[in-house]
C-alpha positions in Angstrom: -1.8 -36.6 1.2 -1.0 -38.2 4.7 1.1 -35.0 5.3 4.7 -37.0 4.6 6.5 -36.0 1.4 6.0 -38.7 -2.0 9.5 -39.5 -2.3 10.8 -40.0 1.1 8.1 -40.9 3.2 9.1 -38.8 5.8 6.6 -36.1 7.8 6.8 -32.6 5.6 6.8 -29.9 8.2 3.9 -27.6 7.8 4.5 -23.8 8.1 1.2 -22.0 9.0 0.9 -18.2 8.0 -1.8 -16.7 9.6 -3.2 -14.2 6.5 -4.1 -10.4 7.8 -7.5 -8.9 6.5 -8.8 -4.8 6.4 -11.6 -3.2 7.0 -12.1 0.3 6.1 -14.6 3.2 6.9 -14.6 7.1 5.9 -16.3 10.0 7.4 -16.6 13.8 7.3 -17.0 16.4 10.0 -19.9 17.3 8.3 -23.0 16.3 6.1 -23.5 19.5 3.4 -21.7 21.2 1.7 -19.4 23.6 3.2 -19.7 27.5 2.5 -17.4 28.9 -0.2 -13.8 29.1 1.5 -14.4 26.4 4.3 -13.3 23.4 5.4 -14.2 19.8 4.8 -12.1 17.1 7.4 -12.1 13.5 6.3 -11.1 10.8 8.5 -10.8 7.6 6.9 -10.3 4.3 9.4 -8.3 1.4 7.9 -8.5 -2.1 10.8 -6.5 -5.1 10.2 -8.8 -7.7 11.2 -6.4 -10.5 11.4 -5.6 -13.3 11.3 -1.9 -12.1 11.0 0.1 -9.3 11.1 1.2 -6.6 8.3 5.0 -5.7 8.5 7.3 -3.4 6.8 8.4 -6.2 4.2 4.4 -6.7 3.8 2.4 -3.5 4.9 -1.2 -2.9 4.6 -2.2 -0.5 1.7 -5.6 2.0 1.0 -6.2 4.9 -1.8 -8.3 7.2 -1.6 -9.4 9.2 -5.4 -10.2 13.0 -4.5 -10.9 13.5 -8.3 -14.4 14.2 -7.5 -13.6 16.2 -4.5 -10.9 18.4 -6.5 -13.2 19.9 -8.9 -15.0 21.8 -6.1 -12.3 22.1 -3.4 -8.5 22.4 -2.8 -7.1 20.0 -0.3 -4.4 21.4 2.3 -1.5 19.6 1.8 -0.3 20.3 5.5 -3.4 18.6 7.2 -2.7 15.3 6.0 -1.9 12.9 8.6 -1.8 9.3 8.9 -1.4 7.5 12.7 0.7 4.8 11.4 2.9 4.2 8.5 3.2 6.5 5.8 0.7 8.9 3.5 1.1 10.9 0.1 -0.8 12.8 -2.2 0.1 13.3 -6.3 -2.1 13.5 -8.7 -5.4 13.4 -7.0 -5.0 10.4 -5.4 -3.9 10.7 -1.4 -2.0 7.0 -0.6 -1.5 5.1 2.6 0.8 2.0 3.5 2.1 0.7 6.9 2.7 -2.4 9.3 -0.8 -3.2 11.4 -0.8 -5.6 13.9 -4.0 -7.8 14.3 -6.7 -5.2 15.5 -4.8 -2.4 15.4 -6.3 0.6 12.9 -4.1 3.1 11.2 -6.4 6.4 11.5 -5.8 9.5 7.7 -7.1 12.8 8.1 -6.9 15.4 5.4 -8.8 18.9 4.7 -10.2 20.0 1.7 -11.1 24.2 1.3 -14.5 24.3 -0.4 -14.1 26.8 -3.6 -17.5 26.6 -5.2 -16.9 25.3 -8.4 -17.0 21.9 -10.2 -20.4 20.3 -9.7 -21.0 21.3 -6.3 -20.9 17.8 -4.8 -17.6 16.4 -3.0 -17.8 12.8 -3.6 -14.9 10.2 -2.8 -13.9 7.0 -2.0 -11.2 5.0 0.0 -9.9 1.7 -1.2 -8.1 -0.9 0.2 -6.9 -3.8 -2.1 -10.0 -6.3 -2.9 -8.8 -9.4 -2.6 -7.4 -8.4 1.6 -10.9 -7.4 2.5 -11.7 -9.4 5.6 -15.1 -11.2 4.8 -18.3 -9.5 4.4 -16.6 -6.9 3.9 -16.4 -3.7 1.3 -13.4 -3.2 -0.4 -14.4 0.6 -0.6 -16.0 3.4 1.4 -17.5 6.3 0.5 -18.4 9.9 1.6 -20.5 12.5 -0.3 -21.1 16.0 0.4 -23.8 17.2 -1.5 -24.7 20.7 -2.6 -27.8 22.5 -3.0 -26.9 23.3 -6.9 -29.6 25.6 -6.8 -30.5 28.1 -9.5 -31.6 31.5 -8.7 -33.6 34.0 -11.3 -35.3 37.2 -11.3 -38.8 38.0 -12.9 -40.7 41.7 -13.0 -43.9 42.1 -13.5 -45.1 45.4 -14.6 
């Protein structure tokens, strides 16, 4: 307990690792719902907040579940982009891992073509792991586009 090991007596050497923490935060270009056959762009923002670094052998990770944005729209595989490290997409989910040094943010971007089905709503969320959410902090950000869902009738009157 005085810092020197039980058997020998002698000092222990203490190895400090600083542990990194994430922020995250998602946005759209815009706040309705997009006309049938236009775009949606999604910028989601993941920060290391330090203390320490992410590597290569340790890298910082976010998801991001589109499965509520697929049932309206179509997301163009060739927008995706990621400032840092490396991004995927399969099977509705869109995946991002990479080294951050302390402050530094790794900036995704991805478009999504409105089609007018599903439920009319493009709702998502981006995640980072739980337990490396720097304090205070959400572990997960959302973005909603909502539509109008409005019904339309006719009625004569003779």
């Amino acid at each position: 307990e005085d810092g020197n090991d039980p058997d020998t007596g002698q000092a222990c050497a203490v190895v400090e690792n600083p542990l990194p923490k994430l922020s995250v935060e998602k946005s759209a270009d815009r706040t309705e719902l997009p006309a049938r056959g236009q775009d949606a762009t999604y910028t989601i923002t993941v920060t290391n907040k330090g203390p320490g670094d992410y590597t290569a052998e340790a890298p910082a990770s976010m998801t991001d579940d589109l499965s509520e944005v697929l049932d309206d729209a179509t997301i163009d595989e060739d927008s995706i982009t990621a400032s840092v490290g490396d991004v995927a997409f399969e099977d509705g989910t869109l995946t991002w891992s990479g080294p951050l040094a302390v402050g530094e943010p790794a900036t995704i971007t991805y478009s999504v073509t409105y089609n007018g089905k599903g439920d009319q709503q493009l709702v998502n969320r981006a995640c980072v792991p739980e337990e490396e959410v720097v304090a205070g902090g959400e572990a997960c950000a959302s973005v909603s586009l909502p539509g109008a869902a409005l019904e339309t009738w006719k009625t004569v009157v003779a």
